[in-house]
C-alpha positions as CSV (number, residue, x, y, z in Angstrom):
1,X,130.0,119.4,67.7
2,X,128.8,116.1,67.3
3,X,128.0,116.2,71.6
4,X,125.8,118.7,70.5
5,X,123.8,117.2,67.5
6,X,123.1,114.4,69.6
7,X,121.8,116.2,72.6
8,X,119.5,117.7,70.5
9,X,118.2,115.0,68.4
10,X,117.6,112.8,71.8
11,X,115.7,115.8,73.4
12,X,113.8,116.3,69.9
13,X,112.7,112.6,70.3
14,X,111.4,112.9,73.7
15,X,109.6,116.4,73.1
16,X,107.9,114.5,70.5
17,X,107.3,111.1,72.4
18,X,105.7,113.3,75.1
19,X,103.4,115.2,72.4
20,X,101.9,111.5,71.8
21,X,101.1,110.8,74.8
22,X,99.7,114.4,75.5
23,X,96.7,113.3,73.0
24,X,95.3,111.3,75.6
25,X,93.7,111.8,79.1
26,X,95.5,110.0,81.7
27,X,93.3,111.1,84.5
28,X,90.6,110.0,82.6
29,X,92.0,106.8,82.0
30,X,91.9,106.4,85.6
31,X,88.0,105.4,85.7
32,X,88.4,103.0,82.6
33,X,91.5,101.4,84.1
34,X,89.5,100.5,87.5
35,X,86.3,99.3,85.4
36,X,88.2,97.4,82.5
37,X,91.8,96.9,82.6
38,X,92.7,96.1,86.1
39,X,91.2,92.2,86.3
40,X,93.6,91.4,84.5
41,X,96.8,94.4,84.9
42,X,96.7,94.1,88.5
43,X,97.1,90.9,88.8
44,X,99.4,90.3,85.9
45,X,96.7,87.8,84.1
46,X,97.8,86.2,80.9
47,X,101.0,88.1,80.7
48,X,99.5,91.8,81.6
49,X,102.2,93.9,82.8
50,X,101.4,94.5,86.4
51,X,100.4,98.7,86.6
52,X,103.9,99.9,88.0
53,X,106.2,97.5,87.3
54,X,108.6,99.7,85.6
55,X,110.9,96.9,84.5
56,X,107.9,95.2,82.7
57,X,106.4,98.2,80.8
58,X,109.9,100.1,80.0
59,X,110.0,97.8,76.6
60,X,106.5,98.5,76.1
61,X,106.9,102.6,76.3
62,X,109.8,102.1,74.3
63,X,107.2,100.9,71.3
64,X,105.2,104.4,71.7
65,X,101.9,105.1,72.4
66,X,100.6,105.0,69.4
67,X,101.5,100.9,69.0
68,X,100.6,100.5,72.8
69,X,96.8,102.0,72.0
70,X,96.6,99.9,68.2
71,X,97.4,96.3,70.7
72,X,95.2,97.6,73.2
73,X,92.5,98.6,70.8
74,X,92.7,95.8,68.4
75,X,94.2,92.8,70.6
76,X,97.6,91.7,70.4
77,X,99.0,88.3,71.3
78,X,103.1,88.5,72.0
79,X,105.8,85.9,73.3
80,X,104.3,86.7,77.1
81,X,100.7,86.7,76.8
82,X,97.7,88.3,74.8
83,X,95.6,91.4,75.0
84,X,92.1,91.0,74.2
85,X,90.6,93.7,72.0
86,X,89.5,97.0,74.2
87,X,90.5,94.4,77.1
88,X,87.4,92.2,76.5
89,X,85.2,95.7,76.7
90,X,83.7,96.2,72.8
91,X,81.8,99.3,74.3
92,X,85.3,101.2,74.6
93,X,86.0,103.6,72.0
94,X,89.6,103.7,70.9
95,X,90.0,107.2,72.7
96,X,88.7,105.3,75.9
97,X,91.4,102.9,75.6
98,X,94.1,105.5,75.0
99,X,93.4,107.3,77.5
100,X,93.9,104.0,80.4
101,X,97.0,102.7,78.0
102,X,97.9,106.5,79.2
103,X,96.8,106.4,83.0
104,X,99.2,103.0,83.0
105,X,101.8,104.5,81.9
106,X,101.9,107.2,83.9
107,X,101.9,105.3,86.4
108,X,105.0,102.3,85.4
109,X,107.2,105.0,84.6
């Protein structure tokens, strides 16, 4: 019984994990990533988790989305590095940013 309590919680937490991510855009995270993000996620500049390196965003996707947009949005300075606010772009809205913390994602799973 206790087999299957667990296999539902842990597919309960991912149906909802996904249903966070699912309120933003990937696709159109795409054309913010390329204009704002990648200076500094391609290259891995001041910590940025390279776009695709699994082993350096898996921590991160553990937080959830909603923690990786607020650092994203807001700025963020960890043990690794910093984030500046909307990546050093103030003209982002916070649904722009979501939408390429989505696209990177997506793509370092």
């Amino acid at each position: 019984m206790t087999r299957l309590f667990s296999s539902t919680l842990l597919c309960a937490i991912l149906f909802s994990s996904g249903n966070a991510f699912a309120a933003y855009n990937a696709s159109a995270g795409k054309a913010v990533y390329d204009a704002s993000c990648a200076s500094c996620h391609k290259a891995g500049i001041m910590g940025a988790p390279k776009l695709g390196d699994k082993a350096a965003w898996a921590p991160r996707i553990a937080q959830k989305i909603d923690v990786l947009v607020s650092h994203s949005d807001k700025g963020y300075r960890g043990k690794k590095g910093m984030m500046p606010a909307k990546g050093g772009n103030a003209k982002l809205t916070t649904a722009q940013v979501g939408n390429a913390v989505a696209y990177m994602v997506a793509q370092s799973k």
